[in-house]
C-alpha positions in Angstrom: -24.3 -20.5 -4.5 -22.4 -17.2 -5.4 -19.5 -15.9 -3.9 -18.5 -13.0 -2.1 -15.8 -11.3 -0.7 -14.1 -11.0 2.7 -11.9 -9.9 4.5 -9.8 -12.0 7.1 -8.8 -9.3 9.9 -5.7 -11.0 12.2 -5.0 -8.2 14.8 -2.2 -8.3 17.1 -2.0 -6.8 20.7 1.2 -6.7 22.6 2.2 -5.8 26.0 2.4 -2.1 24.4 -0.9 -0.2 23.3 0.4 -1.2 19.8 -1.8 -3.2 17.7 -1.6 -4.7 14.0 -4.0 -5.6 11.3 -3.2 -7.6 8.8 -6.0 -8.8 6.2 -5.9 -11.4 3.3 -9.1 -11.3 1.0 -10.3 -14.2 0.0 -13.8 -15.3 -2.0 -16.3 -17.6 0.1 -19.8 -18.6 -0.1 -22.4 -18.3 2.6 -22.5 -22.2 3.7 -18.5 -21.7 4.3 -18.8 -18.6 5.7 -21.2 -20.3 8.5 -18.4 -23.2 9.0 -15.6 -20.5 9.1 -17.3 -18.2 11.9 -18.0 -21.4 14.0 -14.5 -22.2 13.7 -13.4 -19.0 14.1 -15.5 -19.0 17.6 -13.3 -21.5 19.3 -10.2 -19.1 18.8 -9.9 -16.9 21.4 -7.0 -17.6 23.8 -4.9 -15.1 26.6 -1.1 -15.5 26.0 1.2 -14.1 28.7 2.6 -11.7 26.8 0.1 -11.6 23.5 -3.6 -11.7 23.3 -4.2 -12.6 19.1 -8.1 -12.2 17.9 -9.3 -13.7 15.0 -12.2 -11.9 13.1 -14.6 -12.0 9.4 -14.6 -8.2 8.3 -17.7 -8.3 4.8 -15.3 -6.5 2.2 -17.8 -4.4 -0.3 -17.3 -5.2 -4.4 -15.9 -2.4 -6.4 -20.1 -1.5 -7.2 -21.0 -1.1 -3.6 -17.9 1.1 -3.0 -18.7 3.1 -6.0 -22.4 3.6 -4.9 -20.7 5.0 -1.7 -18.6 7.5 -3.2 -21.2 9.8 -2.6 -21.3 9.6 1.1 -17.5 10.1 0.9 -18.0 13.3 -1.1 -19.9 15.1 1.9 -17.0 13.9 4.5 -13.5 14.1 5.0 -13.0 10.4 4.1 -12.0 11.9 0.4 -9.2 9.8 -1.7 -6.7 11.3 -3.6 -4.4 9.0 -5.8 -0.7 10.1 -6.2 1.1 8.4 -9.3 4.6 9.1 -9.6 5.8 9.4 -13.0 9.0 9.7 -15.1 9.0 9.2 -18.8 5.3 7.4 -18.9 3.7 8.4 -21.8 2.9 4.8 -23.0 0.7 3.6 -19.4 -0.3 7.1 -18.1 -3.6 7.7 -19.7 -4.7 3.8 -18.7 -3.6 4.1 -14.7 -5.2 7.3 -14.9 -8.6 5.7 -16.6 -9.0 2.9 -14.7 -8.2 5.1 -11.4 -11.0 7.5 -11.9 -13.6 5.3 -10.4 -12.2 5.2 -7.1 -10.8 8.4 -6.9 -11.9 11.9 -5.7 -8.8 13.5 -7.3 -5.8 12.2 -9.3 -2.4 14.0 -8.6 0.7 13.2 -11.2 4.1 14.0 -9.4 6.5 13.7 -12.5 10.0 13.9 -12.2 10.6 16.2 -15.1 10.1 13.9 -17.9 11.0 14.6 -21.5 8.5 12.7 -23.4 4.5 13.6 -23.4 3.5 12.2 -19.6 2.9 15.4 -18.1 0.7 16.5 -20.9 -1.5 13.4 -21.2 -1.9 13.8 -17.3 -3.6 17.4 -17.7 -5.5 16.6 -20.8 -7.1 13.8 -18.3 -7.8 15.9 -15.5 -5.4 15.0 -13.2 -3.4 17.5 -10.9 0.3 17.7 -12.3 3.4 18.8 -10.7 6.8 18.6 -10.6 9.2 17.0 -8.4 13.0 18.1 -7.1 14.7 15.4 -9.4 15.8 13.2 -6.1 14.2 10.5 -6.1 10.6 8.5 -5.5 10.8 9.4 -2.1 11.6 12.7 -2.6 8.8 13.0 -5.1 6.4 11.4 -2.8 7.4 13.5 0.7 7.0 16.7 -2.1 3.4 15.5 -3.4 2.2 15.4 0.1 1.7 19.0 0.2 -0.9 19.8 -2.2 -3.2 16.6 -0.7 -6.2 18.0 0.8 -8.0 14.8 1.0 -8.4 12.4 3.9 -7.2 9.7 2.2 -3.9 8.7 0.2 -3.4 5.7 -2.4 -0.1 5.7 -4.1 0.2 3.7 -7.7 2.8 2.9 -10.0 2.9 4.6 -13.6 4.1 1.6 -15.2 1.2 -1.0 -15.1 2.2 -3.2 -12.7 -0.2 -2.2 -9.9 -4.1 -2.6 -10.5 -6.1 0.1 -10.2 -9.1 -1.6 -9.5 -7.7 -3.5 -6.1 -7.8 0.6 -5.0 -11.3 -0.4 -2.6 -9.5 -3.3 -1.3 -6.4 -0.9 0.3 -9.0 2.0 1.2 -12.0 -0.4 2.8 -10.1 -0.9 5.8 -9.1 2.4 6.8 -12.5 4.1 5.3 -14.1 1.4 7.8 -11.7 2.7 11.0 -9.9 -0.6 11.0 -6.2 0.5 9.7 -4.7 3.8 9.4 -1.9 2.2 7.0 -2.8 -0.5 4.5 -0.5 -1.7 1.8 -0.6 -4.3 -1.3 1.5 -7.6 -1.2 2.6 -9.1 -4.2 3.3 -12.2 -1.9 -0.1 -12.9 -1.4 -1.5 -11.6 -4.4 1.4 -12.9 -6.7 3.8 -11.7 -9.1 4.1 -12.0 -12.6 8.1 -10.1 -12.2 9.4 -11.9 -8.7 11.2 -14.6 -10.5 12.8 -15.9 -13.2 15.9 -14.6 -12.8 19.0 -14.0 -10.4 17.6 -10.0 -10.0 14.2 -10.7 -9.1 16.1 -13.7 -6.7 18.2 -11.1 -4.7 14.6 -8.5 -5.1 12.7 -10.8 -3.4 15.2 -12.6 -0.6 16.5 -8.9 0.0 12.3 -7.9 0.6 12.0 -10.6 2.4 14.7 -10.2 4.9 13.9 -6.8 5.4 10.2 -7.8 6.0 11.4 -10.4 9.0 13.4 -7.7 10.5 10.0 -5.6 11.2 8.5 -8.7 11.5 10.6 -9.5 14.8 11.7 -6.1 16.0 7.5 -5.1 16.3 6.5 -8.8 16.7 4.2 -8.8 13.5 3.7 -10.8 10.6 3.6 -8.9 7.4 4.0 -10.4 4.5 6.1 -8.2 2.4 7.3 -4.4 2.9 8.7 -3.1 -0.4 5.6 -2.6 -2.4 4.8 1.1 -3.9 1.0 -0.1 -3.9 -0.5 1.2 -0.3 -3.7 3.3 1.5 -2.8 5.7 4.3 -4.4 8.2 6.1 -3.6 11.8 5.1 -2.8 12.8 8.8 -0.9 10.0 9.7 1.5 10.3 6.9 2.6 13.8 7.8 2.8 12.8 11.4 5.4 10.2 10.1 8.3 12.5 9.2 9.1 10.7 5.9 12.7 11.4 4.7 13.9 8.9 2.5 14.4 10.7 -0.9 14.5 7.0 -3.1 12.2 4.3 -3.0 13.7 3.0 0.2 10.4 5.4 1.6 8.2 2.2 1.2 9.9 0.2 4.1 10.4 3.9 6.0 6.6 4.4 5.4 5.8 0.5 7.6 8.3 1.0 10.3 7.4 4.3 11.2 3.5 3.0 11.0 4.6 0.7 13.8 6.5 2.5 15.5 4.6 5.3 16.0 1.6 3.4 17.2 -0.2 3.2 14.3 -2.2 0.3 12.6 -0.6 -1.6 9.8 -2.9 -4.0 7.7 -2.0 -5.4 4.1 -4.2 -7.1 1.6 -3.2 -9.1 -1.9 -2.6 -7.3 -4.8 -1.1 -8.8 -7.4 2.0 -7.1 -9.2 2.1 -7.4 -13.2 5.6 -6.9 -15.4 6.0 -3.3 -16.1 3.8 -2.4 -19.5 6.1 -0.1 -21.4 9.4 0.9 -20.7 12.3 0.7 -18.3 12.8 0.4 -14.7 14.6 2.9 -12.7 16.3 1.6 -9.8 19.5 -0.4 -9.8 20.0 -2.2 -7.1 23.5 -3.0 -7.4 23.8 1.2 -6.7 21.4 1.9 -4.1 21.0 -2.1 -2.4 23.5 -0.4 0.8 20.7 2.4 1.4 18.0 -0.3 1.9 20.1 -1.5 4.3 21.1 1.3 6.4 17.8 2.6 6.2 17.0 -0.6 7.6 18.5 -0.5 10.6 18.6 3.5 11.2 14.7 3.5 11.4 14.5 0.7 13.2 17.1 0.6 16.0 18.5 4.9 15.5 15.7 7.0 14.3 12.1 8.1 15.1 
């Protein structure tokens, strides 16, 4: 029998109107799928303070959502893929390539770079402009005002993201199920998370930050650091982003939950970096995660 894809939809309700997706895509065949929705049938309980719903979502294949790109040409449902950039000449022109399919425009927010990315961007069509030299988040925040699209999917320049998992972040929202969907490299995997005492304090740093929005919204995400996410174009600029570095990421998920919003993830799994160097140093900026931690969660809106 063949396989196809799904999506399993977990969706939180709490005493507030806030509610939570969180999806994991797995690969099935039709006799399991008939043994999974009978099982899936029996779980429906009323908690005193939490009702939890457990639901099979059919997630299209990359063909299927291409064959629908029409029908999101002639409505606002349009997706624009924003790639920050500094000094990518060597993995530009492929993330661009193997974005094109999924994308209705692709915008290159570079960060002033002094080799050749900006002018591999134009010669393949994408939008380019230039950021204020603060920052990811700075470059992101700025990038958000030439969007026009419904739809926002930001990607790494460096090749660790893959372009192609692009349907899985946008099916949920395109489908009205999450406003806010992002990858995780904990359930997709990692091929840079280990091996050494920096991806160590990466990952238990990520992960204690995850736990923290885990308990103060009672959800259970998975991971809240990766660059790799969907998001509707309104709901980003209702967010108030102001995190100029790449601290913006975990901004980005508290203010999703905070704000009422609907927060879904799905694997995608995060390859070493292609060509060149990292940016960040986290023995400089580690005390910014940290109080950006615990300003948006407890101080800020």
């Amino acid at each position: 029998m063949s396989a196809s894809g799904f999506t399993f939809t977990f969706k939180f309700r709490a005493a507030s109107p806030k509610s939570v997706i969180i999806s994991i895509f797995v690969q099935i065949d039709q006799y399991s799928l008939t043994c999974l929705k009978r099982i899936c049938s029996l779980f429906s309980w009323q908690g005193r303070e939490r009702r939890t719903h457990y639901s099979i979502i059919y997630m299209k294949s990359t063909d299927e959502f291409n064959t629908d790109r029409k029908e999101r040409r002639s409505s606002s449902r349009k997706i624009t893929v924003i790639i920050p950039t500094l000094n990518e000449e060597a993995t530009i022109g492929g993330i661009i390539e193997r974005s094109l399919p999924y994308a209705d425009e692709i915008m290159v927010v570079d960060g002033h770079s002094s080799d050749r990315t900006r002018e591999i961007a134009r010669n393949m069509g994408a939008k380019v402009i230039l950021d204020n030299k603060k920052g990811k988040g700075e470059a992101i925040r700025h990038s958000l005002a030439y969007v026009t699209h419904g739809i926002v999917v930001f990607i790494d320049a460096d090749g660790s993201h893959n372009p192609e998992d692009i349907p899985k972040l946008a099916e949920p929202i395109l489908r009205d199920e999450a406003d806010h969907v992002s990858g995780s490299r904990l359930i997709g995997g990692s091929s840079e998370l280990h091996g050494g005492f920096d991806e160590c304090f990466r990952l238990m740093g990520s992960s204690f930050i995850t736990a923290c929005i885990n308990w103060k919204f009672n959800v259970r995400l998975s991971e809240s650091q990766n660059g790799f996410r969907a998001i509707r174009t309104d709901v980003i600029h209702a967010l108030g982003l102001r995190e100029d570095i790449t601290t913006i990421e975990q901004e980005m998920i508290i203010k999703t939950l905070k704000k009422g919003f609907r927060m879904a993830e799905v694997p995608s799994h995060e390859h070493k970096r292609v060509a060149g160097y990292s940016k960040i140093s986290l023995r400089k900026v580690w005390f910014r995660y940290v109080y950006a931690l615990a300003k948006y969660l407890f101080l800020s809106n």
